[in-house]
C-alpha positions in Angstrom: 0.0 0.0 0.0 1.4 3.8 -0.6 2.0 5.5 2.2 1.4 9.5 2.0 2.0 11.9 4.5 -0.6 15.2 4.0 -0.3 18.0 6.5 -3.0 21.0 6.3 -2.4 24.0 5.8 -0.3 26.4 7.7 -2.6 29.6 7.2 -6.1 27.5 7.3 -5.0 25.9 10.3 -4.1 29.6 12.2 -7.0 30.9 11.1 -9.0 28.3 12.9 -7.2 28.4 16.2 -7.0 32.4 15.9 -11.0 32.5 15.8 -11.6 30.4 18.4 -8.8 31.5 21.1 -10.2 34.8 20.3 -13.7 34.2 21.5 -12.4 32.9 24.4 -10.2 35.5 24.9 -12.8 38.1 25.5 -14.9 36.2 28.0 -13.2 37.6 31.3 -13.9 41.2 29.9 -17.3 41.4 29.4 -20.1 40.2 31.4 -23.6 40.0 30.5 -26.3 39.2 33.2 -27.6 35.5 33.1 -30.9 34.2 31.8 -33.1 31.5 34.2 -34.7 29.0 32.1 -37.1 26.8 33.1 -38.7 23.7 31.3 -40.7 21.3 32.6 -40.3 17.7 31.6 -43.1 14.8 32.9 -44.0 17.1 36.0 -40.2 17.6 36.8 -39.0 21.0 37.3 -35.6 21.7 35.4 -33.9 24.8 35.8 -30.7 26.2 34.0 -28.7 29.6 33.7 -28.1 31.1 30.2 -25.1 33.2 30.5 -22.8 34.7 28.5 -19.7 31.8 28.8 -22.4 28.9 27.7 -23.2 31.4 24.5 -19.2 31.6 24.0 -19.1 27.9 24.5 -21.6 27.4 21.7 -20.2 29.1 19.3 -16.9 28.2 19.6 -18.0 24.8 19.2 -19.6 26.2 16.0 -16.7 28.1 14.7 -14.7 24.4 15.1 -16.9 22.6 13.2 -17.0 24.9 10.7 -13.4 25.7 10.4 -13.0 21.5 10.7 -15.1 21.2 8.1 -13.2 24.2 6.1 -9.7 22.3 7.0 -10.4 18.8 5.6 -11.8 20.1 2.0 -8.5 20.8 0.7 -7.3 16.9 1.9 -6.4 15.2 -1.3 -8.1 11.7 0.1 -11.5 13.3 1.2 -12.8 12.8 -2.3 -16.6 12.1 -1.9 -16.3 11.0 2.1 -18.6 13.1 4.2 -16.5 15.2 7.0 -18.8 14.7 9.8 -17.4 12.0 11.2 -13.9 14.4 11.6 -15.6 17.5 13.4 -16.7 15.7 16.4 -13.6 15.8 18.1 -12.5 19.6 17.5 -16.4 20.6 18.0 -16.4 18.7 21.5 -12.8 20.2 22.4 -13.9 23.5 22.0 -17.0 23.2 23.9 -15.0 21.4 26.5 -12.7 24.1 27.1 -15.2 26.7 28.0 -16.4 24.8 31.0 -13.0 25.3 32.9 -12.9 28.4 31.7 -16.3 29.5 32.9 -15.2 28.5 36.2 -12.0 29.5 37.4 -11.4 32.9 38.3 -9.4 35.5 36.3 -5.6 34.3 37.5 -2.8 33.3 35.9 -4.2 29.6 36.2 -6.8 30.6 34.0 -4.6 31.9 31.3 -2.5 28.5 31.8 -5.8 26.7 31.2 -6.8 29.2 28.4 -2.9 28.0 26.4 -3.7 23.9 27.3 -7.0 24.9 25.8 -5.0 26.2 22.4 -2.5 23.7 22.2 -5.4 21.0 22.6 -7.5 22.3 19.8 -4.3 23.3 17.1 -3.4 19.2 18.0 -7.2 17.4 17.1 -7.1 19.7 14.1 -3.9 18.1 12.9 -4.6 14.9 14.0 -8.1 14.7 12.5 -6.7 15.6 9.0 -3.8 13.0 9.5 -6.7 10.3 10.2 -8.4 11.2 6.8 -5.9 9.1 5.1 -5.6 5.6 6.7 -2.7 5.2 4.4 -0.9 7.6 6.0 2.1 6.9 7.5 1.4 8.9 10.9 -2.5 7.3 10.8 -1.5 4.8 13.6 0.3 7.6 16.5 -2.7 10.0 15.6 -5.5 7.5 15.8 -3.6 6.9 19.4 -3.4 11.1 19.9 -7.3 11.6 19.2 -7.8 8.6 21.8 -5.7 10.3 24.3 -7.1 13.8 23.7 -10.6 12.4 23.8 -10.0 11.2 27.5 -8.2 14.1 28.5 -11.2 16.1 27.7 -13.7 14.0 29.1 -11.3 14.4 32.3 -11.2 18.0 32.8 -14.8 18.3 31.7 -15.8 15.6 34.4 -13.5 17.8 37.5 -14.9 20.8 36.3 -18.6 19.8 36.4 -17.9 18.5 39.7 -16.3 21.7 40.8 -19.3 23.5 39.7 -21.3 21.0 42.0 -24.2 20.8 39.6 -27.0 18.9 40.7 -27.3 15.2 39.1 -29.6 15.5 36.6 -27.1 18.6 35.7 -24.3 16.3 35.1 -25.9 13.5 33.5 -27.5 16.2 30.7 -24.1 17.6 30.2 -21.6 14.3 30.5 -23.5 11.7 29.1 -24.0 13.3 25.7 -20.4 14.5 25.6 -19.3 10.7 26.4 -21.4 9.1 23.8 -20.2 11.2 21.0 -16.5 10.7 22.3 -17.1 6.9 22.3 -19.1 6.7 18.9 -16.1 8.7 17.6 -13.7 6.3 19.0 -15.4 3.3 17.8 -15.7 4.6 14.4 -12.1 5.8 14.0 -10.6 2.3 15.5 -13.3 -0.3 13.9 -13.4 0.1 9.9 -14.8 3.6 9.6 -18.4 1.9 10.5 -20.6 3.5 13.3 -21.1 1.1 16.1 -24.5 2.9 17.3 -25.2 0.0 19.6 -22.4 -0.6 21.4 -22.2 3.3 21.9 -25.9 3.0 23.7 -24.7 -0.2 25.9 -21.6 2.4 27.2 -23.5 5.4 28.0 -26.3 3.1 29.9 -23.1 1.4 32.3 -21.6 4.8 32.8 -25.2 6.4 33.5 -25.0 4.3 36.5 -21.0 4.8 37.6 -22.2 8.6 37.6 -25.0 8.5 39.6 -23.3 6.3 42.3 -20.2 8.3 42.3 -22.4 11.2 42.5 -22.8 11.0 46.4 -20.3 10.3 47.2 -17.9 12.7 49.4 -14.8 12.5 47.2 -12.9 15.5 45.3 -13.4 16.4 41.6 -10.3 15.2 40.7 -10.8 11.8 42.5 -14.0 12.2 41.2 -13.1 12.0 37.6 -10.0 9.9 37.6 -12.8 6.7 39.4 -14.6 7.9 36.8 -12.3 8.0 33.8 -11.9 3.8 35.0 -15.2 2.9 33.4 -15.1 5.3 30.7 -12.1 3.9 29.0 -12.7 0.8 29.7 -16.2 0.3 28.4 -14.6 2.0 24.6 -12.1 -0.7 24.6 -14.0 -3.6 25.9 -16.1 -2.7 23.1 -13.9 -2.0 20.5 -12.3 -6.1 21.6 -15.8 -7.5 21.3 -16.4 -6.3 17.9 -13.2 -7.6 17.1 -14.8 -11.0 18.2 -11.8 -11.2 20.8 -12.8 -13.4 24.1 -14.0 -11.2 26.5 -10.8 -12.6 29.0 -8.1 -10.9 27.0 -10.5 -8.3 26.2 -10.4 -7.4 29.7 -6.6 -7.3 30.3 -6.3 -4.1 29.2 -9.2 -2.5 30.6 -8.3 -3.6 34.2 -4.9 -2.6 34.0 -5.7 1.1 33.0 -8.6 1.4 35.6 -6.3 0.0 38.1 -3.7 3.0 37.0 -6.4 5.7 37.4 -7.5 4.6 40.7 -4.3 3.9 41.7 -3.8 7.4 41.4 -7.2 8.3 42.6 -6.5 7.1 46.2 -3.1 8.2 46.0 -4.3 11.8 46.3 -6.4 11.4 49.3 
């Protein structure tokens, strides 16, 4: 098979970052008062703010899947393939990183945050027009970047909701959605380019449950996510192994190993 090497382009590729650093970039400056909204849903009550970081958030996520979408047309190996399946990923990242955002104060620890949050979205735009090409001779390390990055996100996003102590329903509104596309996009990436809708819908039920029995308990966010991330990453690649048709007992070995790391570390900073 020939093996290519593409890289997008340098100006494209600015422009994209530039845009969305920039909305961000503004959000400590300007402050509009929040919005209650109120919907009832089967004679439950749900409540939620509209303020001005969840509008940034938005369209950020917006101006990534656009400028994604923009990125990938000029890849000589698109050809007729539909991009969706490559703006998941930079659309989630930069929704993601206006939840941390919205809730740190103005510090230098927000600006550190604010440059992670850059370098994290200039990285899934490279490594999703890397992926477009399975013939390329990077595909492999990026396939294993956009894994990384995908639970990195789901990471911080998990701390940060905790930090925010939203009520459950809160979190399971916010996190499960953001999971299941993370895990259809995983599946999809590592399994033949198919979606694997099912086995998506059989990992957001399991960690619909991990979340609502972690949710009472009196642990930190960061313990908080890292028990958390446990399940999370293990459920994508138990799944990934049984599609595979691999027996479940060597599926597992990997799976355990990982959530013993991440609980490891979880008890370690009691």
């Amino acid at each position: 098979m020939e093996k290519n090497a593409h890289f997008p382009k340098a100006d494209r590729i600015s422009i994209i970052s530039a845009v969305i650093l920039i909305a961000y970039a503004g959000m400590p400056f300007i402050h509009i008062p929040a919005r209650e909204i109120k919907l009832s849903l089967f004679n439950f009550l749900i409540a939620f703010q509209l303020n001005f970081p969840i509008l940034i958030s938005f369209i950020a996520a917006v101006l990534a899947a656009a400028g994604t979408n923009w990125l990938l047309q000029d890849h000589p190996a698109l050809g007729s393939k539909t991009t969706l399946p490559y703006l998941i990923t930079p659309t989630l990242t930069a929704w993601v990183l206006g939840i941390p955002l919205s809730i740190i104060n103005v510090s230098l620890e927000w600006w550190v945050v604010f440059g992670l949050g850059g370098i994290f979205t200039l990285t899934v735009l490279i490594a999703e027009y890397i992926v477009v090409d399975p013939s390329d001779v990077r595909f492999p390390p990026a396939v294993m970047l956009l894994t990384a990055l995908s639970f990195g996100l789901f990471l911080t996003l998990t701390i940060a909701l905790r930090t925010a102590g939203l009520r459950l329903y809160m979190l399971l509104i916010i996190l499960l959605p953001t999971y299941t596309f993370f895990c259809l996009r995983m599946l999809y990436l590592k399994e033949k380019a198919k979606w694997h809708f099912e086995w998506t819908l059989v990992c957001m039920v399991i960690l619909s449950q991990c979340i609502i029995g972690l949710h009472y308990w009196p642990i930190s966010p960061i313990r908080f996510g890292l028990i958390l991330l446990g399940p999370a990453y293990s459920l994508v690649s138990i799944a990934k192994s049984l599609i595979r048709k691999i027996p479940l007992r060597n599926a597992a070995i990997e799976p355990v190993i990982m959530s013993g790391l991440f609980w490891t570390i979880a008890v370690l900073l009691a």
